[in-house]
C-alpha positions as CSV (number, residue, x, y, z in Angstrom):
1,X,0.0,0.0,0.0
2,X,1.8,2.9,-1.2
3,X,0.7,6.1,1.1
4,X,1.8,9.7,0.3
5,X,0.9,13.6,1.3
6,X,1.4,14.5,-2.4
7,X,-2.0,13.9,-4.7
8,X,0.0,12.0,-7.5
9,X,2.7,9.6,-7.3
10,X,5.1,9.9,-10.6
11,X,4.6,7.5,-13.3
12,X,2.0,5.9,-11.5
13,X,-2.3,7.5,-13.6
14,X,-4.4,6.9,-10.8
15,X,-7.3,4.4,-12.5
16,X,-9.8,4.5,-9.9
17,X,-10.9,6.6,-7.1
18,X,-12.3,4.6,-4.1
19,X,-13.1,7.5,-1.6
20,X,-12.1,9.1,1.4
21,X,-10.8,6.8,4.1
22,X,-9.7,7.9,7.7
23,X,-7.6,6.3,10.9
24,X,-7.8,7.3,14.2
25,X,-6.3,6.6,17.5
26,X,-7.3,8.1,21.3
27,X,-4.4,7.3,23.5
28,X,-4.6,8.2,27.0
29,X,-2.1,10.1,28.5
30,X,-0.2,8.3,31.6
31,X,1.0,10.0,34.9
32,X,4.8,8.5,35.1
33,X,5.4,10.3,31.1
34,X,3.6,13.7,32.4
35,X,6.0,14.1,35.5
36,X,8.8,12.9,33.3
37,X,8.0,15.3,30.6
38,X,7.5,18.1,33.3
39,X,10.8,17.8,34.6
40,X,12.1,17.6,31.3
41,X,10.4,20.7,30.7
42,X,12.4,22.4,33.6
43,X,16.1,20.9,33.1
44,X,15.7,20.8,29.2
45,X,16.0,18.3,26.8
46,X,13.1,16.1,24.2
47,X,10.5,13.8,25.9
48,X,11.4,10.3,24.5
49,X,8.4,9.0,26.0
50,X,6.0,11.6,24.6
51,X,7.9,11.3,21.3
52,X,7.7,7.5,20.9
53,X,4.1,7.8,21.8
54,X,3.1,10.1,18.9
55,X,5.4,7.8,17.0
56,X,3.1,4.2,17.6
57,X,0.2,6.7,17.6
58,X,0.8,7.8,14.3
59,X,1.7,4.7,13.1
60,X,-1.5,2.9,14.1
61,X,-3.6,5.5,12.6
62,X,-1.8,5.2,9.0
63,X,-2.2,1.8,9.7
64,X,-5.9,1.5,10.6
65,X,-6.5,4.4,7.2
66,X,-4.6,1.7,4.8
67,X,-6.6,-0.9,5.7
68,X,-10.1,1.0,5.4
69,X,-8.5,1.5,1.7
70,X,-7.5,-2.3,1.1
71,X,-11.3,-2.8,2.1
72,X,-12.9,-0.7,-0.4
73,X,-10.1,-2.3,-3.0
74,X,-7.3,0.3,-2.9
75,X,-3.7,-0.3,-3.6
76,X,-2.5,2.9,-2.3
77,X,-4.2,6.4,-0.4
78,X,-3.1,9.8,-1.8
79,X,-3.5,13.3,-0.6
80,X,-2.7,12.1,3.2
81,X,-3.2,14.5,5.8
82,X,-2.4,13.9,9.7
83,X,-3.6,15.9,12.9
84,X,-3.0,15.9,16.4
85,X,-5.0,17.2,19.1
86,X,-6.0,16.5,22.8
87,X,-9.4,15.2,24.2
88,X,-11.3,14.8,27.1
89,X,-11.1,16.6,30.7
90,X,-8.0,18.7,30.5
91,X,-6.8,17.3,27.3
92,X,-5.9,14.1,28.7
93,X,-5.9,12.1,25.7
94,X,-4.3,12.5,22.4
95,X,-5.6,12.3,19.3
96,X,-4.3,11.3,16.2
97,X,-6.3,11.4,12.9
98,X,-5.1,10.7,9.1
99,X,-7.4,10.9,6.3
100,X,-6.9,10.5,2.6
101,X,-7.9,9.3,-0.8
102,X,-8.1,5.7,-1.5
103,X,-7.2,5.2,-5.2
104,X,-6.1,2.2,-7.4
105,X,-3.0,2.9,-9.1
């Protein structure tokens, strides 16, 4: 499944367009990272653990958009788009959210 930001992919007519498809994933945020992260935020430095989760999160919601395209008979998903955002009471969850085209190439 070949997924890209751009709306063509070079040498590649798209034949078929199957629709919009999206992925998304709620993860909730977890004490130990928060007081890690704020004492990060103090001595300086990134938040591995913060990064890695935005990492999987992302991952799982390209993931879970590629196969909503495989089901409607997509090879690939153009025109991707991803968002982050935080949910809930005080933003205690993050959001991730991809959405795209599902084509056949």
């Amino acid at each position: 499944m070949i997924i890209t930001t751009t709306m063509h992919i070079e040498g590649q007519p798209v034949k078929e367009y199957k629709g919009i498809v999206f992925g998304e994933v709620v993860e909730g945020r977890n004490f130990v990272k928060d007081f890690m992260s704020g004492i990060r935020d103090v001595v300086g430095g990134r938040s591995g653990s913060y990064e890695n989760s935005l990492m999987k999160s992302r991952e799982a919601a390209l993931e879970e958009m590629a196969q909503r395209a495989k089901e409607k008979g997509a090879n690939a998903v153009i025109g991707v788009s991803i968002q982050y955002d935080t949910v809930g009471p005080e933003g205690g969850m993050l959001m991730v959210t991809c959405s795209g085209t599902a084509v056949v190439i």
